[in-house]
N, C-alpha and C positions, 0 to 999 in steps of 0.2 A: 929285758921286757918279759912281762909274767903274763899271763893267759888260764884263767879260772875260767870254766864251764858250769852253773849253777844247774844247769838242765834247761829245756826246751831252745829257746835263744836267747838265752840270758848268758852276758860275760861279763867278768871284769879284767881289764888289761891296765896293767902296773907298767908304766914307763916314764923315763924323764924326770921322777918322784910325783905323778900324778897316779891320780886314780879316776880310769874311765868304764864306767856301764854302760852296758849296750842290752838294750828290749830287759830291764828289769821286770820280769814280771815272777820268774824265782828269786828269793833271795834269802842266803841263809840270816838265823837270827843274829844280830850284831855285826852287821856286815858295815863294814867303812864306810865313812862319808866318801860322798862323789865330789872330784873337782871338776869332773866333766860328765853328762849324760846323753847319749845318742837312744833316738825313738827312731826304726824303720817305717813306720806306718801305725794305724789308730787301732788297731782292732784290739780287745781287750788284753788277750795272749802275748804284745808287747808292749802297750803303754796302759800302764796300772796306775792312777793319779797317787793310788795311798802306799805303794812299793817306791814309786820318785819320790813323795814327801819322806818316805823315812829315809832314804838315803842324803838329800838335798841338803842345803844350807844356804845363806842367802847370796855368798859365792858362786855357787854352781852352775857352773854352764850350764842349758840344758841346748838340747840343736834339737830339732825336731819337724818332720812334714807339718803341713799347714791343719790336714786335720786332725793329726797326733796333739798337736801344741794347742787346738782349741779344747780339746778333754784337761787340759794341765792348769792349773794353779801356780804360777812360778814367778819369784822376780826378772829371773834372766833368760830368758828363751828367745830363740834367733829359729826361725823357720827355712828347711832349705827346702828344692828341687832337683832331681836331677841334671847331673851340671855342675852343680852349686861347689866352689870351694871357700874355704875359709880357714885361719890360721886361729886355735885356742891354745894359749898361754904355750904358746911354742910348737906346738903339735898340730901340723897339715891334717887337715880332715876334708875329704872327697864326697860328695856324695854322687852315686851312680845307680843308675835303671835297676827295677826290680819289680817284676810282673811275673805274670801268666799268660799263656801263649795262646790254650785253648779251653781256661778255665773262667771263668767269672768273678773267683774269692780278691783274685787282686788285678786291676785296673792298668794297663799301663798309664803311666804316671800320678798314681796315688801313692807310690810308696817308694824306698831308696832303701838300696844296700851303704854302707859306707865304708871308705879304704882309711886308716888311720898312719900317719909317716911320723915315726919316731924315733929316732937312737939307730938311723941306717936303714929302716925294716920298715916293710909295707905290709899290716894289717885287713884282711877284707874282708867284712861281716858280708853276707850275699841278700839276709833280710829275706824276705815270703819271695820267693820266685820260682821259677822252672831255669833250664838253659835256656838262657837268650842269646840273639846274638850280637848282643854288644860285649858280652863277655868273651868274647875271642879279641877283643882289641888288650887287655886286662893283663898285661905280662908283669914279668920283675918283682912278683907279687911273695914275700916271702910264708906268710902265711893264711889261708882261706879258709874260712865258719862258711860249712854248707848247709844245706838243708837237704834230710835223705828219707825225709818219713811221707813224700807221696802226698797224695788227696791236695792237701792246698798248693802245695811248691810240688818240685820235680822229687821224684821218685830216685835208687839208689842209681840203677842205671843212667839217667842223664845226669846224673850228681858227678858218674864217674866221666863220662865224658863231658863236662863241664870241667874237671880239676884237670883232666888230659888236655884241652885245649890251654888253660891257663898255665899251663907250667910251672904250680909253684912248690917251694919249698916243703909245705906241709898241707896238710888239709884236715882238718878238724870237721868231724863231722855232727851237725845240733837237729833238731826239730826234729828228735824222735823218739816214741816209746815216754810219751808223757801227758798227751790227747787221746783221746779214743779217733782210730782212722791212723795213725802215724807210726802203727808198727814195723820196725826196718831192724834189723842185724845187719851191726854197724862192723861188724869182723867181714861180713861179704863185701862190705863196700871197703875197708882195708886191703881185700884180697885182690879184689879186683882194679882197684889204681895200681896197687905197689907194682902187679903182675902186668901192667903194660907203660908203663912208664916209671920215672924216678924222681917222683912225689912220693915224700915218709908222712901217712896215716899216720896221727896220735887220737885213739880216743880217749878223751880227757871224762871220764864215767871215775867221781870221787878223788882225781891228782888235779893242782895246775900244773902246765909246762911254760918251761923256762927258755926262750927263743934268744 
């Protein structure tokens, strides 16, 4: 399984010989077709209708919230909610909570993070959030996309104890230093997981890594 960071919350992960993006809304010039597309929620930042058409084909999944998938133009789009699971072309896909606790930009239940199961490994985009506490139920998780740039989601500190309660293998840190509002130095949030727990930081700033 491959794991590309485009910047802000944009990924692509290579598994199974599929290809899935998650919040296209970066995306480099000639970037592969999608067999599968995950939208966390509508706001422009990750559901870009003309960054999905250029990836798309009349194949492609798209999964998407209800009012993410009303902006889209698509043949195949399946709407989910929190809760929600479903199987594409062999690959478990979860969808789970992803809110703000004491902020307004994200609603509980307008928008989903999603856990991806593939080739043994568990995937977990966390999508606009702060630490919740559904994320303490969240284990076994081998790799975690968090959000550390503050203002809309949680900030680095509860980023770090969000990846301490979840225990997982790696933690990949996104949504930062690419908006105005969302500047974070992602080495201090590397410093401060490795240094209490045994979660390995990658930030993926120009590599993918290979899980």
């Amino acid at each position: 399984m491959k794991i590309t960071w485009f910047g802000h919350a944009s990924f692509k992960i290579e598994t199974s010989g599929k290809t899935i993006y998650i919040d296209p809304y970066v995306l480099p010039e000639g970037a592969p077709l999608a067999n599968i597309i995950l939208i966390t929620h509508e706001h422009y930042d990750h559901c870009d209708p003309g960054k999905v058409n250029e990836i798309k084909t009349e194949t492609t999944h798209v999964i998407a919230t209800k009012r993410a998938a009303g902006k889209l133009s698509v043949e195949n789009i399946r709407t989910v909610e929190p809760g929600d699971s479903l199987e594409v072309e062999g690959i478990r896909i979860r969808a789970v909570p992803a809110y703000n606790l004491s902020k307004h930009f994200h609603p509980k239940g307008d928008g989903v993070g999603f856990i991806i199961e593939s080739e043994g490994k568990q995937v977990y985009h966390a999508g606009d959030t702060d630490f919740i506490p559904e994320m303490n139920s969240l284990q076994g998780l081998t790799a975690v996309l968090v959000p550390i740039g503050g203002t809309y989601t949680m900030g680095i500190d509860n980023a770090v104890q969000a990846v301490l309660a979840m225990k997982p293998k790696i933690a990949i840190p996104m949504h930062y230093n690419f908006l105005g509002g969302l500047e974070a130095d992602a080495n201090d949030f590397k410093q401060k997981v490795e240094s209490k727990g045994e979660t390995k930081v990658e930030i993926l700033e120009g590599r993918e890594l290979e899980i």
